[in-house]
Structures are given as C-alpha cells and as structure tokens.
C-alpha beads as a LAMMPS data file, in Angstrom:
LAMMPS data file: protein, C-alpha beads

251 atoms
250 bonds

1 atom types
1 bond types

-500.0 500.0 xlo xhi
-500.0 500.0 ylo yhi
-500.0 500.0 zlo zhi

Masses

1 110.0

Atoms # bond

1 1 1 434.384 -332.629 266.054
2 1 1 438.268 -332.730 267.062
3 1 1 439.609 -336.013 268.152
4 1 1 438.962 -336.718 272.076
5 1 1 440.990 -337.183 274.773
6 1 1 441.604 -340.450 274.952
7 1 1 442.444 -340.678 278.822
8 1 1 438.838 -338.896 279.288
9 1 1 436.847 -340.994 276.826
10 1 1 438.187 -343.748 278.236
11 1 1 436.898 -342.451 282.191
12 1 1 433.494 -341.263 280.382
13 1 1 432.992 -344.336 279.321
14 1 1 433.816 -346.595 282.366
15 1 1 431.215 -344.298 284.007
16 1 1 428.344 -344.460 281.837
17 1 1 428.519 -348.894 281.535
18 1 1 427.057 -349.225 284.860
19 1 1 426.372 -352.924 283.918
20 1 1 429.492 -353.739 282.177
21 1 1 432.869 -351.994 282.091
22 1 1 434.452 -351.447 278.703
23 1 1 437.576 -353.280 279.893
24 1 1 436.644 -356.826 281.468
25 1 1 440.024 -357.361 283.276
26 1 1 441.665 -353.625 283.554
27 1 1 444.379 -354.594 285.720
28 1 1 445.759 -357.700 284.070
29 1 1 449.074 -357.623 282.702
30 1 1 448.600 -358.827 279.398
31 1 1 450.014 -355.393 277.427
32 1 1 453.815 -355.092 276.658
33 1 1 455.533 -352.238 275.428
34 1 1 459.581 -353.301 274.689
35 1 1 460.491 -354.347 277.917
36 1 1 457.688 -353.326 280.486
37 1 1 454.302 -354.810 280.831
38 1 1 451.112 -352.340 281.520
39 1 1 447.568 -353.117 282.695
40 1 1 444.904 -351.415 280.271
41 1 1 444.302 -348.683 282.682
42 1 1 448.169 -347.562 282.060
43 1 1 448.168 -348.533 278.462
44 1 1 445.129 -345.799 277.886
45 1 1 446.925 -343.217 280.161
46 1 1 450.699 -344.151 278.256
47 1 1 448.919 -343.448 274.831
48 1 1 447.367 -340.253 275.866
49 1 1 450.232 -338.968 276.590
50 1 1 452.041 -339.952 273.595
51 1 1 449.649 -338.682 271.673
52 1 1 449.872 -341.240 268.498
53 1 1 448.055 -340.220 264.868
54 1 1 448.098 -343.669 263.484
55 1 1 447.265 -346.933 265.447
56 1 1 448.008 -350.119 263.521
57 1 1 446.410 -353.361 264.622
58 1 1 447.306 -356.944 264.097
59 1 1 443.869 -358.853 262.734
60 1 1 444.085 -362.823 263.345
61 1 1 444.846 -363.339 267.549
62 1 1 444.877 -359.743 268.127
63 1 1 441.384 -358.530 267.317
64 1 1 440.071 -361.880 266.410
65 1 1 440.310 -365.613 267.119
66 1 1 440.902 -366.486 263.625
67 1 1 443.320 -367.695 261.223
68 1 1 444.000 -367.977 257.671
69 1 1 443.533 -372.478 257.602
70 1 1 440.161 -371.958 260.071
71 1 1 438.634 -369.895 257.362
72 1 1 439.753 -372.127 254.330
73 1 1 437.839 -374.854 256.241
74 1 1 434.391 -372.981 256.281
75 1 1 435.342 -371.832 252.810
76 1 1 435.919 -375.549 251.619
77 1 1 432.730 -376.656 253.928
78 1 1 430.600 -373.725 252.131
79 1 1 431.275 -373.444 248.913
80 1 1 428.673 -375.975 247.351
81 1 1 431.093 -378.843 246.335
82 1 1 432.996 -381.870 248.066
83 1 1 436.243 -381.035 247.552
84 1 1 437.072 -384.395 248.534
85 1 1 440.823 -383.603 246.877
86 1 1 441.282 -380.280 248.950
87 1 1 440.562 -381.715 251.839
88 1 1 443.040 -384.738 251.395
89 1 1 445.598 -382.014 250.219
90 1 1 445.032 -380.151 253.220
91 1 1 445.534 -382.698 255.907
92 1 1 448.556 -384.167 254.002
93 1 1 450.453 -381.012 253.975
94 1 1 450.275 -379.805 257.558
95 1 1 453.787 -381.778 258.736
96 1 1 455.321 -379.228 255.532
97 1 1 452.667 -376.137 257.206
98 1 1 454.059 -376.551 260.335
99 1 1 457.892 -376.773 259.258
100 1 1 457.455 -373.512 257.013
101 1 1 455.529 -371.963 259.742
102 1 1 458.741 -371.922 261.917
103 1 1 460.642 -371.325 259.185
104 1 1 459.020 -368.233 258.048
105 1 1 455.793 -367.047 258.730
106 1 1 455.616 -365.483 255.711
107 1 1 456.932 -368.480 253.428
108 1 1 454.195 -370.635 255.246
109 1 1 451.239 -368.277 254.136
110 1 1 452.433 -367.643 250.396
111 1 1 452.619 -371.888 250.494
112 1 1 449.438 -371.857 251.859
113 1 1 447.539 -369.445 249.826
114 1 1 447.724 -371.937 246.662
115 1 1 445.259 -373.919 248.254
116 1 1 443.212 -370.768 246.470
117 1 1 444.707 -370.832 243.241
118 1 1 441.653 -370.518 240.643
119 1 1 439.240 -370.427 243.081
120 1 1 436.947 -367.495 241.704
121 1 1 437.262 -364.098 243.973
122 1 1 433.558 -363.197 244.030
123 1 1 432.642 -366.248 245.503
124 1 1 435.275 -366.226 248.121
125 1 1 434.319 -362.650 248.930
126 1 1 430.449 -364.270 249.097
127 1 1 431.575 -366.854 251.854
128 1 1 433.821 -364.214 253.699
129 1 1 430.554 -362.064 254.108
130 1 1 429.015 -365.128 255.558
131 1 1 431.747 -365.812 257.334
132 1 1 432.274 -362.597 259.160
133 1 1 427.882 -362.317 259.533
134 1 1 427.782 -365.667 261.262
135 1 1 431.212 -366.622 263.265
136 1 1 433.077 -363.803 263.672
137 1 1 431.246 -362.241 266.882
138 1 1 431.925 -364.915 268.761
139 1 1 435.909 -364.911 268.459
140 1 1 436.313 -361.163 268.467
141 1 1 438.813 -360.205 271.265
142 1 1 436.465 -358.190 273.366
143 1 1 439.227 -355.975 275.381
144 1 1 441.506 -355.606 272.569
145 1 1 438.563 -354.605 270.179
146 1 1 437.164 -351.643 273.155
147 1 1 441.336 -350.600 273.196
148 1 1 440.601 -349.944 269.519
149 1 1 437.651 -348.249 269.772
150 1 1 439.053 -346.223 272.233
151 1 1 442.071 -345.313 269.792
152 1 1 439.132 -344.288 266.914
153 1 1 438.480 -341.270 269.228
154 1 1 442.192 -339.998 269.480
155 1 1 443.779 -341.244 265.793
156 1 1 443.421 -343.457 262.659
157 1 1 442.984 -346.879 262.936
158 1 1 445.074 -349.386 260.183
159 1 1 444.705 -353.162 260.177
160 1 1 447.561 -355.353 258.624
161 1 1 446.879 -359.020 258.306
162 1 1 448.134 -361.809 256.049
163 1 1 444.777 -363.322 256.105
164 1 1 442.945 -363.603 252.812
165 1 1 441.586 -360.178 251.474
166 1 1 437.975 -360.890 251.298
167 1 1 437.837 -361.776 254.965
168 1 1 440.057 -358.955 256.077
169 1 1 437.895 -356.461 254.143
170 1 1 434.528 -358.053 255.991
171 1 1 435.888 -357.630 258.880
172 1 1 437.318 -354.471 258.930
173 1 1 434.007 -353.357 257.389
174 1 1 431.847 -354.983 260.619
175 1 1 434.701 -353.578 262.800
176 1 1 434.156 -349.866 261.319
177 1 1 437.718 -349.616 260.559
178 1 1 438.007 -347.962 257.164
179 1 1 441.722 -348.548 255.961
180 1 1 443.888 -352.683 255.828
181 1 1 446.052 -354.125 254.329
182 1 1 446.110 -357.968 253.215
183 1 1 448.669 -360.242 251.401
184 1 1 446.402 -361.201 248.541
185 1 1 444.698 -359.363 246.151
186 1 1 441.928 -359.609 242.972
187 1 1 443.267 -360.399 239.362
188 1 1 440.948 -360.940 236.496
189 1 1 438.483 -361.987 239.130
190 1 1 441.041 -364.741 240.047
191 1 1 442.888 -365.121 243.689
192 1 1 446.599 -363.466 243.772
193 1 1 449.122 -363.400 246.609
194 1 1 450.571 -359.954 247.306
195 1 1 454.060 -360.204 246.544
196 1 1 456.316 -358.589 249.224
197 1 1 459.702 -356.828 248.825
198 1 1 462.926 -359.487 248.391
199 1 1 465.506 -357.571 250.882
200 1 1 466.186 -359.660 253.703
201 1 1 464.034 -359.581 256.756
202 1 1 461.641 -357.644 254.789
203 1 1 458.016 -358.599 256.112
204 1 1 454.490 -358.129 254.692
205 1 1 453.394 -356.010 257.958
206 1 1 456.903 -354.587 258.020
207 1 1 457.482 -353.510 254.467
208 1 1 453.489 -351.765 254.964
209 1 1 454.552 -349.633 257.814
210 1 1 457.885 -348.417 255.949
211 1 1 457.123 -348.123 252.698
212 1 1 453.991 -346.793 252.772
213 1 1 452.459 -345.816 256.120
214 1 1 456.139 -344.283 257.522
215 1 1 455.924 -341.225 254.469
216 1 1 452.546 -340.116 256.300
217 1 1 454.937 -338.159 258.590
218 1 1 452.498 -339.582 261.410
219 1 1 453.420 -341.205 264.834
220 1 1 452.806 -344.709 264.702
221 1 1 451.776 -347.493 267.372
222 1 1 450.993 -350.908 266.793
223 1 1 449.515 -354.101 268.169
224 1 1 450.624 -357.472 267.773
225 1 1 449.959 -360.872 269.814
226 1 1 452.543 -363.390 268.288
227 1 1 456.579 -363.593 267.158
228 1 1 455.600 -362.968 264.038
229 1 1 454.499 -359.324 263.980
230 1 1 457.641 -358.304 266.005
231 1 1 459.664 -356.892 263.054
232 1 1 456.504 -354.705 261.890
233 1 1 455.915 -353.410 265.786
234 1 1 459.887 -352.756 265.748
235 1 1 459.341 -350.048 262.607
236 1 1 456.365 -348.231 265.155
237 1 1 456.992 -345.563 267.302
238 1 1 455.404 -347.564 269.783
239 1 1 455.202 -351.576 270.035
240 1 1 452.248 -353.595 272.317
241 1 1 452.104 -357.061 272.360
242 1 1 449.216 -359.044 273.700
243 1 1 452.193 -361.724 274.965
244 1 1 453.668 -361.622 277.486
245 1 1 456.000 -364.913 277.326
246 1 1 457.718 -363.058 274.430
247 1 1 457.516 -359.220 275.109
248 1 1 461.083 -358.934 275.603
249 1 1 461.919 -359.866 271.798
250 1 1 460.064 -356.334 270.925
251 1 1 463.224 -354.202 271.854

Bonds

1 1 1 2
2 1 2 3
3 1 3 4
4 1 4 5
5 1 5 6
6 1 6 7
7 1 7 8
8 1 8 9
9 1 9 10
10 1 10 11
11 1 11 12
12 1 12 13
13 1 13 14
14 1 14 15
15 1 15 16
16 1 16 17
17 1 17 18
18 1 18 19
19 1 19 20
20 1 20 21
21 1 21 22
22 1 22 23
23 1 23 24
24 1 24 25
25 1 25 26
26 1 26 27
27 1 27 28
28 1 28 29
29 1 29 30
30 1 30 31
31 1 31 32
32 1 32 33
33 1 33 34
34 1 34 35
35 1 35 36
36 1 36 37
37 1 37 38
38 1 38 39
39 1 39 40
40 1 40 41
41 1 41 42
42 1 42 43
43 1 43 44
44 1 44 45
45 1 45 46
46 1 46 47
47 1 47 48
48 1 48 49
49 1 49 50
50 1 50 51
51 1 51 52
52 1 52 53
53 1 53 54
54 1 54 55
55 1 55 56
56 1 56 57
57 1 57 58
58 1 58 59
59 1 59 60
60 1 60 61
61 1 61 62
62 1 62 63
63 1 63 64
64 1 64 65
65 1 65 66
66 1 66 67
67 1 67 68
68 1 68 69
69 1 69 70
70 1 70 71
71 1 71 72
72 1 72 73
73 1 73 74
74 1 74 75
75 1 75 76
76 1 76 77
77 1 77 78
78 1 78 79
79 1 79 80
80 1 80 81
81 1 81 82
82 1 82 83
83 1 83 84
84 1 84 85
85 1 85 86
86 1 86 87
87 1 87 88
88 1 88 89
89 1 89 90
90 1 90 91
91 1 91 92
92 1 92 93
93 1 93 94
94 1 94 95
95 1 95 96
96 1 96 97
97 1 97 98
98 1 98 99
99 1 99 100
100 1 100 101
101 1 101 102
102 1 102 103
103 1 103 104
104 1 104 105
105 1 105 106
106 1 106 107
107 1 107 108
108 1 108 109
109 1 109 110
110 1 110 111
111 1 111 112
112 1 112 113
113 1 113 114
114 1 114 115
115 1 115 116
116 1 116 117
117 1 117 118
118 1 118 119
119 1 119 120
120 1 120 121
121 1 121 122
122 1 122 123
123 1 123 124
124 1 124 125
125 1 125 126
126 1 126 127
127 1 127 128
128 1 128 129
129 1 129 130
130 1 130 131
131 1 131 132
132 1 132 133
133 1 133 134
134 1 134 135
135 1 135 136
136 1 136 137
137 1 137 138
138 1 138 139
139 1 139 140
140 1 140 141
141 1 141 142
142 1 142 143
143 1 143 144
144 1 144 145
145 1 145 146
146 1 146 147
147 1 147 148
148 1 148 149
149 1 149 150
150 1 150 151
151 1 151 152
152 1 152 153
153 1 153 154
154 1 154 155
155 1 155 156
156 1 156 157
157 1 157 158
158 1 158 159
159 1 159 160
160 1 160 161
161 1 161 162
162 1 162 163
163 1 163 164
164 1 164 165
165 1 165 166
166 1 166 167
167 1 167 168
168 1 168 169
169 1 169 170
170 1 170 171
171 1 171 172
172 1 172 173
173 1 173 174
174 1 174 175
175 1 175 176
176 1 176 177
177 1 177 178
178 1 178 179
179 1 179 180
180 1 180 181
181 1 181 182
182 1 182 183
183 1 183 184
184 1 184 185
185 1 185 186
186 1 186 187
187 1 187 188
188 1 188 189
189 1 189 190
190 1 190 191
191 1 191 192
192 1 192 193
193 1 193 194
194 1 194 195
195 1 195 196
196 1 196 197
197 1 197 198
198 1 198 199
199 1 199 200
200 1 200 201
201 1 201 202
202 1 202 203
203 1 203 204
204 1 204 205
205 1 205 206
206 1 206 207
207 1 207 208
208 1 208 209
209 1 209 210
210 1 210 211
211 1 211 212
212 1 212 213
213 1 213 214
214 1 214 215
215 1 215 216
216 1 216 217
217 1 217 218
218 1 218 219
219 1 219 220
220 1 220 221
221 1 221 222
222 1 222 223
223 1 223 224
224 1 224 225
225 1 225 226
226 1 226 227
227 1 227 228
228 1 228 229
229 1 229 230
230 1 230 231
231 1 231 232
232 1 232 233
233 1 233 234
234 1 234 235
235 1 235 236
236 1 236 237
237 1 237 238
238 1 238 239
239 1 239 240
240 1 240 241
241 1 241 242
242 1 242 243
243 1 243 244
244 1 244 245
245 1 245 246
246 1 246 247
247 1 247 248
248 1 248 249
249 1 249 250
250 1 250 251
C-alpha cells in the first residue's frame, strides 16, 4: 500500500476516536514554522501540501519528557551498586553542567557522557530496556507522538537525539520508528561518544541532516522543542518548533 494522504488520515482518524480525538488541544498554538505559528489542524493541512519524504524528530522534550542526567539517575539507582562516588560527582559538577550547557549544548553532553566511561554497554542497554518498559509511557508527548504517527502514513520517520544510544534505540523501538541517530556508540562492549565534525557551528543533529540524510535527494522537515536543535531545523526544508517563546530564531 502507497503512502496516505496525510490531510485524509488525519480526518479518518478524528472520525473514528469517538471517545478521544487524536489531537487533545487541535487549536493551540504551540507549532512554529520560521516566523508563523500554526495550530495542529494547519500543521497537518501545511504538510500535506508540501508533501515531505523524510520527517526528522527531536527525541528528549519533543517526543518525550526525558533527558540525558534523568536517565543516568535511574541508571545509577538500577544498576546493582551504590555508587556512592557517582553520585557525589554528579551533584558536584552541575554549577560546571549548567555553565557548559549555555555554552554549548553540545560541549555540555560530550562532558557529561564521561560519567559513562567504562561502564559496560550491555548492561546499560539492560537498564535502558527497563527504562523505556517502565517510565517512558508516562512522559511521552501525547500530541507530538499522534503528529508522528500521522507523518508514518505520508513519509519516513528519523529520530536524532544526543541522548545515550541504548535509550534512544528502546525507544525508537517502542515508538515503531525504525531509523536514529545518537551521539554515542558501542566499542569493545565499552561506552563511546560519537565524535562530531570540528568546522565551526557544526552540530551533532546538524552535521546528520547534511552529511548524511541531505544526499537522500529527499525533502526534509523536522521537529525540535528547544534553542538547541535550531541549527539542525535550519538545514530542513521545513522547521517546527514546539516553542513558541523562541520560534523566531528558526529563520
């Protein structure tokens, strides 16, 4: 079966939830596209008419109400040792989080991510799992989650995070979403921070969509909720951010 229409799934299925409507509040103005701000209703009939092949979706505040320190938490509170060190470590450092955090976004996470250093991969992927199993379907993003579902009838869906690679691949896997993209990957069975490209103003998310999803030859949208994933929403064909207080930085 071809892909749908989007604008008619999206009617087909308002119809048939009698008892709840796919979009909770479909005429807020929470959607921003450069300098405009749509409801749902005219983000659906805006993409339909665009007609995008590749929708790319920020994970942690877009699709879910997580973050990469959150999940180090339950992974130091479930791993089966006291960590009493880590969790000193932890609490000592955020003044220098928060600093590199404004900084760089970036900077902040590579910082962050040698919390993991040594930590073995298989047992972080182990917690993830239980992770994603037990917490995560309470801090999905319910309306941005049915705007992607909606997109799986009408083009591919891509998620980008800088979140740690085990949880990003859980999720992605409970969300049905077959192709991410994470900062860190496995080396001999050992935790490894994706290294990104050293030209200036080159981002993670941003170096993704131009290096490697741009030579699909596909029209691209993307979804973002924070400062932070401007420059990669800036290489789509298309930018939405779930922000409104900033959606004029997009342009």
């Amino acid at each position: 079966m071809g892909k749908q229409n989007l604008e008619n799934a999206y009617e087909v299925i308002i119809k048939s939830e009698k008892q709840q409507k796919i979009i909770n509040n479909p005429d807020i103005k929470i959607l921003s596209k450069r300098n405009q701000l749509y409801t749902y209703n005219q983000l659906i009939t805006l993409i339909n008419h665009e007609q995008p092949e590749i929708a790319v979706f920020d994970l942690d505040g877009t699709l879910t109400k997580t973050n990469i320190i959150s999940f180090y938490m339950y992974y130091l509170k479930n791993n089966g040792r006291k960590n009493i060190s880590k969790w000193i470590k932890l609490f000592l450092n955020i003044p220098i989080y928060l600093f590199l955090d404004i900084l760089n976004r970036d900077l902040f996470q590579s910082y962050f991510y040698r919390n993991y250093y040594n930590e073995n991969y298989q047992e972080i992927e182990l917690i993830a799992d239980k992770y994603t199993n037990s917490e995560i379907s309470s801090l999905i993003v319910k309306d941005n989650i049915n705007i992607m579902n909606l997109l799986k009838k009408s083009c591919n869906i891509v998620i980008l995070s800088t979140n740690i690679n085990p949880l990003v691949s859980a999720i992605s896997k409970m969300l049905n979403v077959d192709e991410y993209f994470s900062r860190t990957v496995e080396y001999n069975d050992l935790f490894q921070v994706r290294s990104i490209s050293e030209k200036k103003g080159r981002y993670f998310k941003q170096q993704i969509i131009k290096e490697t999803l741009s030579s699909r030859k596909k029209k691209i949208i993307g979804f973002g909720d924070s400062k932070a994933d401007i420059p990669f929403l800036k290489e789509c064909s298309d930018g939405f951010i779930y922000n409104k207080r900033i959606y004029r930085k997009i342009k």
